[in-house]
N, C-alpha and C positions, 0 to 999 in steps of 0.2 A: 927572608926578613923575619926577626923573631915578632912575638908580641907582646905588645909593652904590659910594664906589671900591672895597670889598672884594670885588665879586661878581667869581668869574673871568670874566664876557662883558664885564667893564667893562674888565679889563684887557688885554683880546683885542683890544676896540675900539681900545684905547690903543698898544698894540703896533701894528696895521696902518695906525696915524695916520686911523683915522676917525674923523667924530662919534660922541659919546654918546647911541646910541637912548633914547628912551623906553621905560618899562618896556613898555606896549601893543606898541612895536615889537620891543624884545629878544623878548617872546612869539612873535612873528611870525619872526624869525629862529633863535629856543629848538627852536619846533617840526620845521621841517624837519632840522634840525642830530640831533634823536632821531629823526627815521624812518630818517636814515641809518646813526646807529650799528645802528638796529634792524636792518633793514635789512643793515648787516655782519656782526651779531652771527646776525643769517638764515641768512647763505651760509656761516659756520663751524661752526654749529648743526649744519647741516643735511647735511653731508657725514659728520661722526660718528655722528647719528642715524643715517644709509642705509647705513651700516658696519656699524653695529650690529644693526639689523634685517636687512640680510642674511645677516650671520652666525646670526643667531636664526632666520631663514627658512632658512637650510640645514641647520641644526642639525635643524630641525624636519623637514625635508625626506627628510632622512636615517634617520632613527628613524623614521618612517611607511615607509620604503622597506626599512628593514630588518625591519620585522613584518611587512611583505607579504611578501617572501623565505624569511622563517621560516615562516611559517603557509602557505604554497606548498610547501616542503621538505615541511613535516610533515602536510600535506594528502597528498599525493603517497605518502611511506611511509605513510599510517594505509593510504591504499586499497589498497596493494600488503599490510599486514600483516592487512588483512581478508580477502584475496585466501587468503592463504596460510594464513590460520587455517580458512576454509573446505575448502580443501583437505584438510586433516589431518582434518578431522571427517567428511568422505566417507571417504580410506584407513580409519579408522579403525569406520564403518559398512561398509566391504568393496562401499561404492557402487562405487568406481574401479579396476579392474585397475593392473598395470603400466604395459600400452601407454597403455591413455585416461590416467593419469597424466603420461606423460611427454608427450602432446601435450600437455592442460596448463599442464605447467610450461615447455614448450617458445617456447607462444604468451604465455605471463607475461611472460618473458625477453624476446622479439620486443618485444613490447610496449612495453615500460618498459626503456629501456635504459642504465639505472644500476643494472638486478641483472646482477650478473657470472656467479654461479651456484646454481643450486637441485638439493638433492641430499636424498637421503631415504636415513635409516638406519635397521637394524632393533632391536628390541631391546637385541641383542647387540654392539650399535655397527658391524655391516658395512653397505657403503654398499649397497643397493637400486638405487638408477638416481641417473644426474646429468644436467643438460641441459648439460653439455661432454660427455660421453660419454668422460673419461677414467678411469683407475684411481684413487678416491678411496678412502681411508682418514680415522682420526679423526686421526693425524698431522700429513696437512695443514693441518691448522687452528692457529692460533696458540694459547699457554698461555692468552690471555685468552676465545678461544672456546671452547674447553674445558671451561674454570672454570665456564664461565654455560650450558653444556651440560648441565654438574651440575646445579647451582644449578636452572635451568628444569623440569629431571625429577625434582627436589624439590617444587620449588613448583609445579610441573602449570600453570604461564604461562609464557607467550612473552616473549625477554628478548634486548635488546640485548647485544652483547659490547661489551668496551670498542674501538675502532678499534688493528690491528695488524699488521705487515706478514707475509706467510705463513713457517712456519718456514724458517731455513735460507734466505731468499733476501730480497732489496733490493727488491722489489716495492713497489706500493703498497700504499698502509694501507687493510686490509680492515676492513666494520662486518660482521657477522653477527646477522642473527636467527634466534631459535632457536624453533620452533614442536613442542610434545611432542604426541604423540598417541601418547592413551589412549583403552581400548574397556573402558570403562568403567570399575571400578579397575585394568585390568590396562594396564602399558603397553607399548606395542607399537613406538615408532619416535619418529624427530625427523626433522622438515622444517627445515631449515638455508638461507636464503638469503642470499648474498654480494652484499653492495655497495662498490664501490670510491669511497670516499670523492673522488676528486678527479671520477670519474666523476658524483657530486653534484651538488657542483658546478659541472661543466661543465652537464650535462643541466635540472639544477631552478633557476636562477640565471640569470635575463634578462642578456642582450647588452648591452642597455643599463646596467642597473646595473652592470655587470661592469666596462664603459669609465670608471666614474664615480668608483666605489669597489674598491679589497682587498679582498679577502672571505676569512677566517680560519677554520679550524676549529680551536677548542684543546681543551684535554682541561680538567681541574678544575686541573691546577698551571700552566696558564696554558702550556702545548707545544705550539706549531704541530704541528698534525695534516697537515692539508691548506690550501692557499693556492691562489685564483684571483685573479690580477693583470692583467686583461688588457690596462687604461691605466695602467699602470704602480705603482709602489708608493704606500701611502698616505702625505699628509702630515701626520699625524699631528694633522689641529688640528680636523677634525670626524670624530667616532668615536660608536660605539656596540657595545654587545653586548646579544646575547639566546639567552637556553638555548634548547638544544633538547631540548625536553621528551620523552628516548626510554625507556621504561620497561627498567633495565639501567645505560644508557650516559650519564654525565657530560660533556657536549657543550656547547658554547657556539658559536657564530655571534655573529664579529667584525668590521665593517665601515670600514675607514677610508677618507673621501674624498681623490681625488686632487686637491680643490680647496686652495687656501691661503686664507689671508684676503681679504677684499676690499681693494685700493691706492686710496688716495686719485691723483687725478692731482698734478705737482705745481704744474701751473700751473692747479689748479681755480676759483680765485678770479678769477682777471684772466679766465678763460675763460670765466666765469658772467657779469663786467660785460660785456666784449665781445659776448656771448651776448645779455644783457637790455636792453644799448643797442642792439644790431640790431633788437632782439624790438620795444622801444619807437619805433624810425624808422617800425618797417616795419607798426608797428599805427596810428602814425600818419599813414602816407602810407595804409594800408589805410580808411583813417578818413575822410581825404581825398577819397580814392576814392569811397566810399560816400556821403557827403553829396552829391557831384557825381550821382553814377546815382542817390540818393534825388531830386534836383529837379531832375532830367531826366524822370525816368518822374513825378513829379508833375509837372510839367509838360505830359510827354503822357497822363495821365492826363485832367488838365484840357481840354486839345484835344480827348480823344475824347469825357469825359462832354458836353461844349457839343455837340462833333456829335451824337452818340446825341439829345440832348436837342433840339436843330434838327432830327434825321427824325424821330424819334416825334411831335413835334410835326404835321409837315408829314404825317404817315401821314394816308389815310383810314380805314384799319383800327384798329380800336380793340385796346387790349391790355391786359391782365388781369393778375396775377400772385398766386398765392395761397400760403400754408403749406399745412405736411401736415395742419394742422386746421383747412383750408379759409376761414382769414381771409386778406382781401386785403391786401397787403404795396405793390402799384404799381397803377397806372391811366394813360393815358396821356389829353392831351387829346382825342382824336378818340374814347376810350367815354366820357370823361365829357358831349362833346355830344353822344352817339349816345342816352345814356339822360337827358340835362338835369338831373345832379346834379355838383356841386364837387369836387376830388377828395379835398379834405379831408374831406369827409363820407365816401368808401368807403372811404380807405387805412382799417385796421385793424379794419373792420367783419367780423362773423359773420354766416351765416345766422340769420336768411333775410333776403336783403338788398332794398334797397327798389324796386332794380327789378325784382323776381318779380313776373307775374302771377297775381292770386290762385287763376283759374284753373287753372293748370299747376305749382301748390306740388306737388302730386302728384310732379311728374315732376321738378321742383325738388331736393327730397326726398330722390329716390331716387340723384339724381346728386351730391348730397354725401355723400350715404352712401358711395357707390361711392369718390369723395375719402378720407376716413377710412378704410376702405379699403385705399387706393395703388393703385389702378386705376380708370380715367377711360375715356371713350370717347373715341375720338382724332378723329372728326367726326361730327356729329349738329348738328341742325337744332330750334327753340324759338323761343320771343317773347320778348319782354320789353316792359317798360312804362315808357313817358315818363313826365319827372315829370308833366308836363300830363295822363296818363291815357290817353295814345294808345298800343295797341298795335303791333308795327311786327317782323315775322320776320327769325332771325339764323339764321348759318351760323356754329359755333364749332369750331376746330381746338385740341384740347389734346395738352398734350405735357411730361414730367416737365424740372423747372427744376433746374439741377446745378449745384455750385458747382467750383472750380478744382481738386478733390479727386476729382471724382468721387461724391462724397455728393449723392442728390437731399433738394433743402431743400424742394420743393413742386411748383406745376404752372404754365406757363403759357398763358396762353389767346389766339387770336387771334381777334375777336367782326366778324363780317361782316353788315352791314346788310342786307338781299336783295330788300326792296322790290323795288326796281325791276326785280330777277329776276326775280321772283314775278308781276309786272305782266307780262311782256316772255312768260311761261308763257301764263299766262292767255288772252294776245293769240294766241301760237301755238296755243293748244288752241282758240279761235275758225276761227281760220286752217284748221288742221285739219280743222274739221267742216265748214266751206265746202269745203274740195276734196273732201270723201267725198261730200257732196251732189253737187257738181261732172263726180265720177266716174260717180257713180249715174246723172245725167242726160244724161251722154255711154254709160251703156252701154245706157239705153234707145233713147237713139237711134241707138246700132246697131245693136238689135233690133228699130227699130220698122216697118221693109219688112218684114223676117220673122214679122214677127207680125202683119201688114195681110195679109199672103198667106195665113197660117194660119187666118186666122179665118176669109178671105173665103171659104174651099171650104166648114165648117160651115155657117155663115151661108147660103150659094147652097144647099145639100143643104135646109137647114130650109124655104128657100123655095120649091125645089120639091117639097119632099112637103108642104109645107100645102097649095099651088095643084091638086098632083091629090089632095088628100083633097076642100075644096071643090067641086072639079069633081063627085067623086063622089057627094056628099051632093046637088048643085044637081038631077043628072040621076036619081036615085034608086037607091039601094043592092041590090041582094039580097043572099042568103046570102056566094057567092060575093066579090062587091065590099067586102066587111065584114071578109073578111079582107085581102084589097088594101090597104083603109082602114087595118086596125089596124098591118100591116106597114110601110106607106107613115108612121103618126106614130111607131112603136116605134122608127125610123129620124131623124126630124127630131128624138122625144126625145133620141137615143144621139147627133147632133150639137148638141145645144145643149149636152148636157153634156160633150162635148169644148171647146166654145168655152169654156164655164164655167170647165173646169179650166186652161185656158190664161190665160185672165183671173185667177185667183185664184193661180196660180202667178208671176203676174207683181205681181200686187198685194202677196201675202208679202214677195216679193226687193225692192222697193223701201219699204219699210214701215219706221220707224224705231219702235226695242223697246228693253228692257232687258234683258240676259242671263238667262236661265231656264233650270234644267237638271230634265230629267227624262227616265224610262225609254226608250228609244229600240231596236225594231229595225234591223239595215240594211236588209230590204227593206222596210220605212215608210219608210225614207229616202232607198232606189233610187225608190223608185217618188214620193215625192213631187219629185222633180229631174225626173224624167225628161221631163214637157213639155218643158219650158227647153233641156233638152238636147240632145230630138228638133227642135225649133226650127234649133235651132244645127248639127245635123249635117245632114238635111235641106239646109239652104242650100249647104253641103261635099260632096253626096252620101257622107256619110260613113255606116259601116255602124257599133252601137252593139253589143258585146255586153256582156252582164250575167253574171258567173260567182259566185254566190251558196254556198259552203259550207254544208252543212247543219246543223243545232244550233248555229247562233251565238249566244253571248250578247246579253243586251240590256248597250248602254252608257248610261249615266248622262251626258245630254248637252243641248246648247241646240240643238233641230235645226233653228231658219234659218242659225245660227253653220256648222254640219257642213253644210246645204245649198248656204248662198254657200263654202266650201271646194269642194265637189265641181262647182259652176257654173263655179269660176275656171278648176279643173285641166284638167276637161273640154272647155273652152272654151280654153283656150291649145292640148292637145291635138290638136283638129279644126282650128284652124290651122293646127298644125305639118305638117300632112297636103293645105295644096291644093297645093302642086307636084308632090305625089308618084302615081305612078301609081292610077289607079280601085281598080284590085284592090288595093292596100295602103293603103287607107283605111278601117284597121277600127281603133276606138277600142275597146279593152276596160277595164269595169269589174269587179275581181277581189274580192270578199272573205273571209276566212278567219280560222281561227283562227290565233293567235299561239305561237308555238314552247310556251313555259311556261305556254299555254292561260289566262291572267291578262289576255286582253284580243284585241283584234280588230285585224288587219292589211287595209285597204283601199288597194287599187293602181289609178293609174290609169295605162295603157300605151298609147303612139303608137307609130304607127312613122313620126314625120317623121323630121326629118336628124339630129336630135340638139342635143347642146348642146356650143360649143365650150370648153374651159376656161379662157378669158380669160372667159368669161361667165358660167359657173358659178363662180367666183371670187366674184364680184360679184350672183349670181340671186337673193336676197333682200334684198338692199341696198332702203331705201327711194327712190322716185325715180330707180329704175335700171330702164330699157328699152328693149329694141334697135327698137321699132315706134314711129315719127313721133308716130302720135296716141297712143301709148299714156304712162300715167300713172306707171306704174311702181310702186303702190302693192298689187296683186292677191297676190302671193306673200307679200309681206310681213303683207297680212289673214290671207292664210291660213295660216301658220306662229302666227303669234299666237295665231288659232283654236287651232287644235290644241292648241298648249302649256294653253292656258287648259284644255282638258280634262285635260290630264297625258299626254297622248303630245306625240310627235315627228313632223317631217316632212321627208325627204329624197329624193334622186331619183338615179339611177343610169343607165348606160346601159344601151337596151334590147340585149339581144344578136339581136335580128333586125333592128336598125334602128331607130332613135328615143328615146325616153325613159322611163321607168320614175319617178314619182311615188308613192311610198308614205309613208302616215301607219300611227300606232297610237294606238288608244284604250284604255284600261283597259274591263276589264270593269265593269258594274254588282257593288258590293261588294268592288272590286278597286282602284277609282279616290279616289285622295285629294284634300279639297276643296282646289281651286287659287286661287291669289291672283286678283284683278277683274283685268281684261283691261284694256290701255291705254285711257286714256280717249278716244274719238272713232275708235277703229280699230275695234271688233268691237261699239259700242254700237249701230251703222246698218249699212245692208245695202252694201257698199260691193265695186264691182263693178269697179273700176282693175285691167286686167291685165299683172302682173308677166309680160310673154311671153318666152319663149326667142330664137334669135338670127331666127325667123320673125318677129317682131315689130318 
């Protein structure tokens, strides 16, 4: 439907010689056409509106500035007219002399430096003291101080004068208060303080305001008193007044702003299009802009989620990712083969999840609790269960999952398969126990000459005291011969059971046991080494001495564990000593009590060459030995030992020469139980010696 010729768009069209829109279209053209009047009617709006509210905001601005001025002023005198009402009431108690008066009034003055002066009359109207210290009289004061001088010693209150310059001279306009004291009906004096009204002014009246506004003091018929101008005079178009509420004195506080009205610019309109067609290029090339770096960074967005999503893929480590209430959020494909479920099945699942072993929900349990929570163990070690029902041990590393903010959202977890660690253990703990065996059988046999020799003197003694016992029996005994006879087996007794003890001391040391701890003295424990030991030195002509401290505690101990210690030490020791001369081949074994008497100090001390410190660096390393056939596994048992009891074992040098090997044991009742000893190192008697640089 066209529109008819009356509408003015029809005649507009007609005028510019174009078609006649349709109505549909004139709409379409109707509408832009009033967002722009609106639109102009905006920008002329809107410059009178910000006129007008300025001025309303300064208006307002000004009258809040000017009751803070006033109620600052009048803050200001209340404290000073409190000041001063106090005072009268002491002169007038006979609290204050003269002198302590005029200090004072003196520090009042100091103080507050819009009072000009304070002076005190008596009675009879003669001045008392002034803090000018000049000749005062009721003279100087003007007719209006005077008057309310009266006036106040009628009415027994303290009372403003009205503001007046001092008689007889072109001064400034003085305010006086006037303060009566009375001792009790009787009156006795007036406290009189001067203030110089422009001194008010100046003093009580911010810097700032001052620069802003005029600032007036008039009197009730509207008479500049005083005036502080210090940006110059006001314009007269934002103003305000407020009393000053001074009991006496008719005052007013008058403020006019040095501001004028707000000016329109006069090119505000063309400045505003100029302004909002910039405004509009530059949001649109800003627009521009942004759609470009929007699908650029989608773009490599894209790129990196595909790679992210190519190495997660490709990981063997499996990955987790959980909320702070422990439901899982991602999964990557390597846990979902690791545990043979889909990962549509765990994203958004809750405990307990399916692949818990039912066994270990315990410990399951306890580590989502720790989740809920906000605290995780950050590696620990668990099973978990195939869908198939096959158990299979992980190693998981967690660690809080944060977002670009800084905010953690949850936790994430890195899930390690370890099978085939756990296999690769396994084989090495086999490993293990073959070399300890290995060792064992290498340190028999290189004790087995010294122990063929040792046995073989018992052994020859037994058989010659059986052969002349027989003899004697063959050929007939008497009195005499009967004790030959008894002495001659009391003897091949006392060598079988040396052989015995050599046998059994060496049966112990190579015997495999489980750790057993019980009461233990050290000389039960010198003395059960000692074959082995006398074995050992013997072959070295090495001399053994034993220094045994008296009242030693028993320790609470495994005593083959402390036996093969004391076999190792021993034994590296009487090494350390064949190049060294005869006479300094004395092995001492020392024991004692320990400083804080809470345990047993045993030393065992060489005097070989010592130990170089490239080698003490490294002397309890496993697999570390300066001697060919040695194994290098003997120091490293024995350090273990010991700790397994709850001492320590270190070595120092000897200061006459050699080495210094000392352990400590807690005492029995001193000693706390200690964690199982590595497994395959302290379970067998294992005799590999860790030697010094002799070895």
């Amino acid at each position: 439907m066209n529109l008819t010729p009356f509408t003015p768009l029809h005649r507009l069209f007609r005028r510019l010689g174009a078609a006649v829109p349709s109505r549909r279209q004139a709409w379409r053209w109707l509408l832009p056409i009033l967002l722009v009047f609106l639109f102009l009617s905006t920008l002329l709006w809107l410059p009178w509106q910000t006129q007008r509210m300025e001025s309303n905001e300064r208006q307002e601005q000004l009258i809040a500035d000017t009751l803070w001025v006033e109620q600052t002023i009048r803050f200001q005198l209340g404290r000073n007219e409190e000041n001063l009402r106090l005072l009268a009431s002491e002169v007038a108690s006979g609290y204050l002399n003269e002198r302590r008066l005029r200090d004072r009034l003196v520090a009042l003055t100091r103080n507050n430096r819009e009072l000009t002066r304070i002076a005190q009359f008596d009675d009879q109207g003669e001045a008392v003291l002034s803090t000018d210290d000049g000749t005062l009289t009721v003279a100087d004061y003007s007719f209006q101080s005077r008057a309310t001088w009266q006036l106040a010693r009628e009415t027994r209150a303290p009372r403003y004068s009205q503001p007046a310059p001092p008689p007889g001279l072109a001064g400034p306009m003085m305010l006086d208060y006037h303060v009566p004291i009375f001792s009790g009906d009787r009156y006795v004096g007036m406290l009189i303080a001067s203030y110089s009204v422009a001194s008010i002014l100046a003093e009580m009246v911010p810097w700032w305001f001052a620069q802003d506004n005029e600032i007036t003091v008039v009197d009730q018929d509207d008479n500049v008193i005083e005036r502080r101008a210090a940006g110059g005079p006001g314009r007269g178009v934002y103003t305000h007044r407020r009393a000053l509420d001074l009991p006496g004195a008719n005052l007013t506080l008058r403020t006019d702003s040095v501001k004028g009205q707000p000016k329109l610019l006069p090119s505000l309109l063309v400045g505003s299009v100029i302004v909002l067609s910039i405004g509009l290029l530059w949001s649109l090339w800003a627009l521009w802009r942004d759609i470009n770096r929007r699908l650029a960074a989608e773009g490599a967005l894209r790129e990196q989620v595909a790679f992210r999503t190519a190495m997660e893929n490709s990981l063997m480590t499996g990955l987790r990712a959980r909320d702070l209430n422990g439901r899982i959020t991602y999964v990557n494909p390597a846990f979902c083969q690791m545990v043979g479920i889909p990962a549509e099945e765990l994203v958004g699942k809750s405990p307990p999840m399916p692949y818990w072993a039912p066994e270990a929900m315990d410990e399951y349990q306890q580590r989502f609790t720790q989740v809920l929570a906000g605290t995780v163990t950050p590696q620990f070690e668990t099973i978990f269960l195939r869908s198939s029902g096959e158990r299979f041990p992980v190693l998981i590393f967690e660690s809080p999952l944060v977002d670009d903010s800084g905010r953690q959202t949850g936790w994430m977890g890195s899930i390690l398969d370890i099978s085939d660690r756990k296999q690769v253990e396994d084989l090495n703990r086999r490993q293990q126990e073959k070399l300890e065996a290995s060792a064992r059988l290498a340190t028999m046999g290189e004790i087995a000459s010294t122990l063929a020799h040792e046995l073989n003197q018992p052994l020859a003694a037994i058989s010659s005291y059986a052969t002349g016992a027989l003899n004697m029996l063959s050929s007939g005994a008497d009195g005499g011969r009967l004790d030959l006879l008894r002495a001659a087996l009391e003897k091949a007794s006392s060598q079988a059971q040396r052989a015995g003890q050599i046998i059994r001391s060496v049966h112990t040391f190579v015997k495999r046991r489980e750790p057993t701890r019980e009461p233990v003295t050290v000389n039960a424990l010198f003395d059960s080494v000692a074959p082995l030991v006398e074995l050992q030195a013997n072959q070295f002509f090495v001399v053994i001495q034993t220094e045994i401290a008296q009242g030693l505690p028993k320790v609470l101990a495994d005593r083959v564990m402390l036996e093969q210690v004391l076999l190792n030490l021993t034994r590296n020791g009487i090494e350390a000593m064949q190049k060294v001369a005869p006479e300094r081949r004395v092995l001492r074994m020392v024991a004692r009590a320990s400083a804080d008497g809470a345990g047993v100090v045993i030393e065992i001390i060489d005097r070989g060459h010592g130990i170089p410190p490239d080698v003490a660096e490294r002397l309890f390393s496993p697999f570390f030995s300066t001697k060919a056939e040695g194994m290098g596994m003997g120091l490293k048992i024995c350090r273990t030992a010991v700790e397994f009891h709850g001492g320590t074992l270190i070595h120092e040098d000897n200061p006459g020469g050699g080495t210094v090997f000392r352990f400590t044991l807690p005492a029995e009742g001193h000693a706390a139980v200690p964690a199982a000893p590595d497994s395959g190192i302290i379970g067998g008697r294992d005799t590999a010696n860790q030697s010094r640089t002799h070895q």
